[in-house]
C-alpha positions as CSV (number, residue, x, y, z in Angstrom):
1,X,-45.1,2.2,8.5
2,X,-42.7,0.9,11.2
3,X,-39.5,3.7,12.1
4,X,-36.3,3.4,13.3
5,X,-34.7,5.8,15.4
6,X,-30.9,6.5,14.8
7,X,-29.5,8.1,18.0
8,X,-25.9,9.0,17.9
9,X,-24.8,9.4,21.7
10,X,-21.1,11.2,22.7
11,X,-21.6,12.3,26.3
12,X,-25.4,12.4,26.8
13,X,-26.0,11.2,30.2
14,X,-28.0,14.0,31.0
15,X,-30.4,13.4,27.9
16,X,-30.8,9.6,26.9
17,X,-33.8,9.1,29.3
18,X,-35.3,12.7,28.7
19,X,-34.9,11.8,25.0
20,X,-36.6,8.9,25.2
21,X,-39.4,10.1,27.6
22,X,-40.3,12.8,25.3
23,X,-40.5,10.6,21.8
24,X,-42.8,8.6,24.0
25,X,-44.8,11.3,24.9
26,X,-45.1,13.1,21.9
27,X,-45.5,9.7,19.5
28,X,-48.6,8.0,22.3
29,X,-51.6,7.7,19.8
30,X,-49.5,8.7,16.9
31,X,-47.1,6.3,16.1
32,X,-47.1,2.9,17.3
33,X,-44.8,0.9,15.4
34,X,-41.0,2.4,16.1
35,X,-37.7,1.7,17.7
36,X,-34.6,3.1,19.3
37,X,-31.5,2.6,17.8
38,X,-29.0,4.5,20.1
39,X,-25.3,4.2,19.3
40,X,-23.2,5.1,22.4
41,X,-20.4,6.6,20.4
42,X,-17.4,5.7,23.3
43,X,-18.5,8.6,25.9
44,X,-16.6,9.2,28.9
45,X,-19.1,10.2,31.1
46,X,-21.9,7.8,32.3
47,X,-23.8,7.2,28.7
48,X,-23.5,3.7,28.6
49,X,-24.7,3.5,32.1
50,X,-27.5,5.5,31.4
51,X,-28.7,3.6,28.4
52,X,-28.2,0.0,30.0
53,X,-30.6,1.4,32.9
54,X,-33.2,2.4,29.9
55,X,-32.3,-0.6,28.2
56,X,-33.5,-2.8,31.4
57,X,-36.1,-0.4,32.9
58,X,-38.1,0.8,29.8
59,X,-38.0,-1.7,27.4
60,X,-41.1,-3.2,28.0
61,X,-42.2,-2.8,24.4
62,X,-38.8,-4.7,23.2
63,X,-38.3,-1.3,20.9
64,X,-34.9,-0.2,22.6
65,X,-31.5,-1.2,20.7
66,X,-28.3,0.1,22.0
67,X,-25.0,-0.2,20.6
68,X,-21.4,0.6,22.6
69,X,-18.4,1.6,20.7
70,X,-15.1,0.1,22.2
71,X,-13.6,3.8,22.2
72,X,-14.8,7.0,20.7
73,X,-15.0,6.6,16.6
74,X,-16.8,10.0,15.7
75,X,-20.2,10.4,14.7
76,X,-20.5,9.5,11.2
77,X,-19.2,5.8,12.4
78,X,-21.7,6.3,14.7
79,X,-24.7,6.6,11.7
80,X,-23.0,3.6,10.0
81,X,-23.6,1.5,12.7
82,X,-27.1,2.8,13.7
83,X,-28.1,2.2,10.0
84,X,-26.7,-1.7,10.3
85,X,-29.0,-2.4,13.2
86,X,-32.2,-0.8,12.3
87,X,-35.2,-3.2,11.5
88,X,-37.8,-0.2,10.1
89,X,-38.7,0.8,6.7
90,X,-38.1,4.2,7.8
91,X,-35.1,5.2,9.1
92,X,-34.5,8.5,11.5
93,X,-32.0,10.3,12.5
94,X,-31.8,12.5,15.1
95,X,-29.7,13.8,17.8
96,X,-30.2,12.9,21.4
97,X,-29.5,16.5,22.5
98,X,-33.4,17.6,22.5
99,X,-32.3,19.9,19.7
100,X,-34.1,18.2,17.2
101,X,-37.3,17.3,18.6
102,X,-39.8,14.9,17.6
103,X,-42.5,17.0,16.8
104,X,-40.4,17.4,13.5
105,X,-40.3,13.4,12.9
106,X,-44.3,13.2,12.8
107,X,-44.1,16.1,10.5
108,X,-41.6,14.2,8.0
109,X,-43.7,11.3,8.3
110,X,-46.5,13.2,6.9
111,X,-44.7,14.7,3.9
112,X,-43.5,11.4,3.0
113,X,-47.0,9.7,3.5
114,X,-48.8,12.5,0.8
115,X,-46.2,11.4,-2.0
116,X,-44.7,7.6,-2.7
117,X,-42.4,9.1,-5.1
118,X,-40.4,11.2,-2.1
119,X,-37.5,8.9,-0.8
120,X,-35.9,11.2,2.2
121,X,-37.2,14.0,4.2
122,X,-34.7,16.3,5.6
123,X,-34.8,19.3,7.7
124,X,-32.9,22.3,7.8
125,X,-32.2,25.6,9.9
126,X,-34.1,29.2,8.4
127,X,-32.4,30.7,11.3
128,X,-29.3,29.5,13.2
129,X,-28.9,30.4,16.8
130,X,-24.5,29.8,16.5
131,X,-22.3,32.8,16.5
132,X,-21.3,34.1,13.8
133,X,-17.6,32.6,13.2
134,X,-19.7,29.3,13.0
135,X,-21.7,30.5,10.5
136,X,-19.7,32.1,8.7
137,X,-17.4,29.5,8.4
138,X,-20.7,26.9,7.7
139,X,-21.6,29.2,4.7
140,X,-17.8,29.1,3.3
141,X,-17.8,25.6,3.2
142,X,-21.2,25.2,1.3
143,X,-19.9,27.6,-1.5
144,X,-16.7,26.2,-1.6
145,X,-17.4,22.4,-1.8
146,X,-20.1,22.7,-4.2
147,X,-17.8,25.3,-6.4
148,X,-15.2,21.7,-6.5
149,X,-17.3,19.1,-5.8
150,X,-20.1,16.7,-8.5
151,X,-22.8,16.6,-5.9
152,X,-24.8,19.1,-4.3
153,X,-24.7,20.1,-0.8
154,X,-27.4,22.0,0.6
155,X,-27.0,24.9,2.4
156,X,-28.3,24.2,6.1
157,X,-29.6,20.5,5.2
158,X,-28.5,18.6,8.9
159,X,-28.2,15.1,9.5
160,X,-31.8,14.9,10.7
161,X,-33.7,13.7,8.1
162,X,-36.2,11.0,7.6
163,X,-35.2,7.9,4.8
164,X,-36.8,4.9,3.1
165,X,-34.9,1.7,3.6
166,X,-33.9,1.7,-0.1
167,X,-32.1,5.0,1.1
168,X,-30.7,3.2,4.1
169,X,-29.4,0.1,2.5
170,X,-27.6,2.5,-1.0
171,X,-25.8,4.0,1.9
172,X,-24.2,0.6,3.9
173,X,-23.0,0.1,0.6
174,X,-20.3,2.4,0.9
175,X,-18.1,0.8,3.0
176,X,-15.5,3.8,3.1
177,X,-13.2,4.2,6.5
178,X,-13.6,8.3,6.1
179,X,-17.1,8.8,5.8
180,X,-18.4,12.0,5.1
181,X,-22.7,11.6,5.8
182,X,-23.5,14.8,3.9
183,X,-22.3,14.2,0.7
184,X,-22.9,10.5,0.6
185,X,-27.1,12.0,1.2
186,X,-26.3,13.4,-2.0
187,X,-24.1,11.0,-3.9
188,X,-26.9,8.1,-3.9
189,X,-29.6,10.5,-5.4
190,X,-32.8,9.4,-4.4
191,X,-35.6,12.5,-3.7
192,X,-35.4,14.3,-1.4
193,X,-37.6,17.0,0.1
194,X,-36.3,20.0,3.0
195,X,-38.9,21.1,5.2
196,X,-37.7,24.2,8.0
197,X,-37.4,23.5,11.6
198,X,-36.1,25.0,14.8
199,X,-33.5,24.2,16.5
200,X,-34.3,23.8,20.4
201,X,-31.9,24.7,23.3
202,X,-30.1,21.7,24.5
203,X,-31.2,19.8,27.9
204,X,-27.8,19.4,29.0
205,X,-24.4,19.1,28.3
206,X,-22.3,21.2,25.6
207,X,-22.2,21.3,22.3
208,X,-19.4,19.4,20.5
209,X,-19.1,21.3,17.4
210,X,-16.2,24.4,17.6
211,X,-14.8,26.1,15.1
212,X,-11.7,23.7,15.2
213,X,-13.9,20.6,15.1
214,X,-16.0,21.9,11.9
215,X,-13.1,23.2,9.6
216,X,-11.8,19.4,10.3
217,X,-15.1,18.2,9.3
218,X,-15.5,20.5,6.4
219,X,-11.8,19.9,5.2
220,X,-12.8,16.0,5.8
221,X,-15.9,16.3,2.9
222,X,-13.8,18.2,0.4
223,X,-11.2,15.7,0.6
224,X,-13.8,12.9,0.6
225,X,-16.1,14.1,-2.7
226,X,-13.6,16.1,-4.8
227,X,-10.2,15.8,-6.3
228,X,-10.4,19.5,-7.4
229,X,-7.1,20.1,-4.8
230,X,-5.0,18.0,-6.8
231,X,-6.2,19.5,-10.1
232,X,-5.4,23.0,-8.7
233,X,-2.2,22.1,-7.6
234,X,-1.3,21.0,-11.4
235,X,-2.0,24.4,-12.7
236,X,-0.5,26.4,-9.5
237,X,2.2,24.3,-10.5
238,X,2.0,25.3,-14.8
239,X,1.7,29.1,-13.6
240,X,4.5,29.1,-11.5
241,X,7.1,27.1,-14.6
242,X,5.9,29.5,-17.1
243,X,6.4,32.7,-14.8
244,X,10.3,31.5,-14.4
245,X,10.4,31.1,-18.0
246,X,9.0,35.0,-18.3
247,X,11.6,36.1,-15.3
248,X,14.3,34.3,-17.3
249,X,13.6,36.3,-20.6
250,X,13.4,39.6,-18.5
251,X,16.3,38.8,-16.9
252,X,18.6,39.1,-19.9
253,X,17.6,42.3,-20.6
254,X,18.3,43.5,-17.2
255,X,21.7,45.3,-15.7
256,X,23.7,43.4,-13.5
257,X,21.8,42.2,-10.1
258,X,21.1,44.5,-7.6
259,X,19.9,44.0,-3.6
260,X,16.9,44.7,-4.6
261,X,16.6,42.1,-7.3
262,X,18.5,39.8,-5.1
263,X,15.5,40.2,-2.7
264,X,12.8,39.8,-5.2
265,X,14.4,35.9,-6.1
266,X,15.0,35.4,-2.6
267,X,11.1,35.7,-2.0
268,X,10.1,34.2,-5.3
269,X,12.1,30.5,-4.1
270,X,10.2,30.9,-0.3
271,X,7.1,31.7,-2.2
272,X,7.7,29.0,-4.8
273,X,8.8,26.5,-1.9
274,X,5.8,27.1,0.4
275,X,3.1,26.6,-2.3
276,X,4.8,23.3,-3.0
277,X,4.9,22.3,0.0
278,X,1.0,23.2,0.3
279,X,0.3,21.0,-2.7
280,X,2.4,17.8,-1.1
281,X,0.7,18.0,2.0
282,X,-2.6,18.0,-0.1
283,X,-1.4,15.0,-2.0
284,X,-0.2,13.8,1.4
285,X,-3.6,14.3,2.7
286,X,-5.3,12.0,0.1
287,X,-2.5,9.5,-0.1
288,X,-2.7,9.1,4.0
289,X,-7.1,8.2,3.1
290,X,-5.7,5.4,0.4
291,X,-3.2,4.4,3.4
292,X,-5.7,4.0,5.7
293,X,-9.0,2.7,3.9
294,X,-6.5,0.0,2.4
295,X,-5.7,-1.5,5.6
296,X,-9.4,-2.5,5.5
297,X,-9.7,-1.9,9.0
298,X,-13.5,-1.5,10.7
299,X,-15.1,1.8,10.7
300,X,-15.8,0.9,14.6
301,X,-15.7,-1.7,17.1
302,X,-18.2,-2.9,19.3
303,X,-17.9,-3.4,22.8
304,X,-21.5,-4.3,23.8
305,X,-24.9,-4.5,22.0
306,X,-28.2,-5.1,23.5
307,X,-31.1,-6.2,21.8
308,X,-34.6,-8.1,22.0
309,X,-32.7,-11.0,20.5
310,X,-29.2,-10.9,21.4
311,X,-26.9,-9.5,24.4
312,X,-23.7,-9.2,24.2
């Protein structure tokens, strides 16, 4: 069984070689047949640097694959392009933070091994070590996208999981320019089993996830896997006609307007206005994703790629 290694790499200088050091250490008389796929995801410290030094330096076993973006893309572009390169029939993957260690890889490896039938291995936190406006926001997002959306999201399921190529290849054919990794693991089936692990205190560096960066992210998957917005926006919409109709009716059996009354219409129209203007900028919001993925334009752009076969 020969395994691929996805590593998605935004600022990492401090980690690439560590990471690979330890996957070495902890796979020596274990695993034998795998590679590293790292995707340098446009950093702006000295990443690329650091992973043309491993590239040149380490490669002895011609395992090492390493990918530059032209500019930064984001993450999940980052996954795409991992998963175009890989050569395995397991695919990986893992962050090069040292969070998710390896230790955890041999263990997927083993669950997959006892049963043919299992398809994807993925882990997931018992216990998170974020504060809690993180988590609290994490847990909102899990009950409100799978209240809207067809596919089931997991509560705590992370992007570290462990896939057959069948899994690999039903995911590069959704060629989408907003990709959304979590609910694409869901939307091509397959079976999947969650095993616990812990997350481990980063090497170095900061984390890139705030609280700004993940209500983006979870705004970007209930966009991408539900049209439930626009459907509440149509009955918003029906409420609010038939409750002028009703204040019509009562109106004609009402005295002559007061300042009071006066007040109560003035606030209906800025509470009528605003929650259209919510709803257009939802339709906005999924009109501005047809803008974009119909310009067909690449989910990223190369700048350099080194492999065994081909520099360039």
């Amino acid at each position: 069984m020969n395994l691929s290694l996805v590593v998605p790499c935004y600022n990492e200088e401090g980690n690439v070689e560590k990471f690979f050091d330890l996957v070495t250490e902890v796979f020596e008389g274990k695993l034998e047949d795998y590679e590293f796929v790292f995707v340098n995801d446009g950093s702006k410290d000295d990443t690329r640097k650091k992973l043309k030094e491993l590239y040149n330096n380490k490669n002895s076993r011609n395992n090492i694959q390493v990918v530059s973006f032209s500019r930064n893309f984001g993450k999940e572009a980052a996954i795409y392009a991992g998963l175009s390169k890989v050569k395995g029939d397991v695919v990986c993957l893992i962050d090069a933070d040292l969070q998710q260690r390896p230790e955890v890889v041999l263990e997927m490896l083993k669950v997959m091994s006892k049963d043919e039938d299992i398809d994807c291995v993925t882990a997931y936190q018992e216990k998170r070590k974020e504060g809690t406006v993180i988590s609290a926001v994490k847990s909102m997002f899990y009950k409100i996208i799978n209240g809207v959306s067809d596919v089931e999201f997991v509560n705590g399921a992370s992007d570290f999981r462990l896939m057959k190529r069948s899994v690999v290849d039903a995911l590069l054919q959704m060629t989408e320019y907003h990709r959304f990794s979590k609910g694409m693991f869901s939307y091509v089936g397959f079976r999947t089993e969650y095993i616990p692990y812990v997350v481990a205190e980063r090497e170095s560096g900061e984390s890139k996830w705030g609280v700004k960066k993940l209500i983006k992210y979870a705004l970007e998957g209930i966009f991408a896997f539900s049209t439930m917005p626009l459907k509440i926006s149509m009955f918003v919409g029906i409420l609010f006609a038939l409750l002028s109709v009703c204040g019509f009716i009562v109106s004609v059996f009402l005295p002559s307007a007061t300042a009071i009354s006066t007040l109560l219409v003035i606030s209906s129209l800025f509470l009528v206005g605003g929650v259209i203007l919510v709803f257009l900028g939802i339709i906005g919001e999924y009109l501005s994703k047809m803008y974009v993925q119909g310009k067909n334009r690449p989910v990223y752009i190369i700048k350099e790629y080194l492999n065994n076969e081909k520099n360039i």
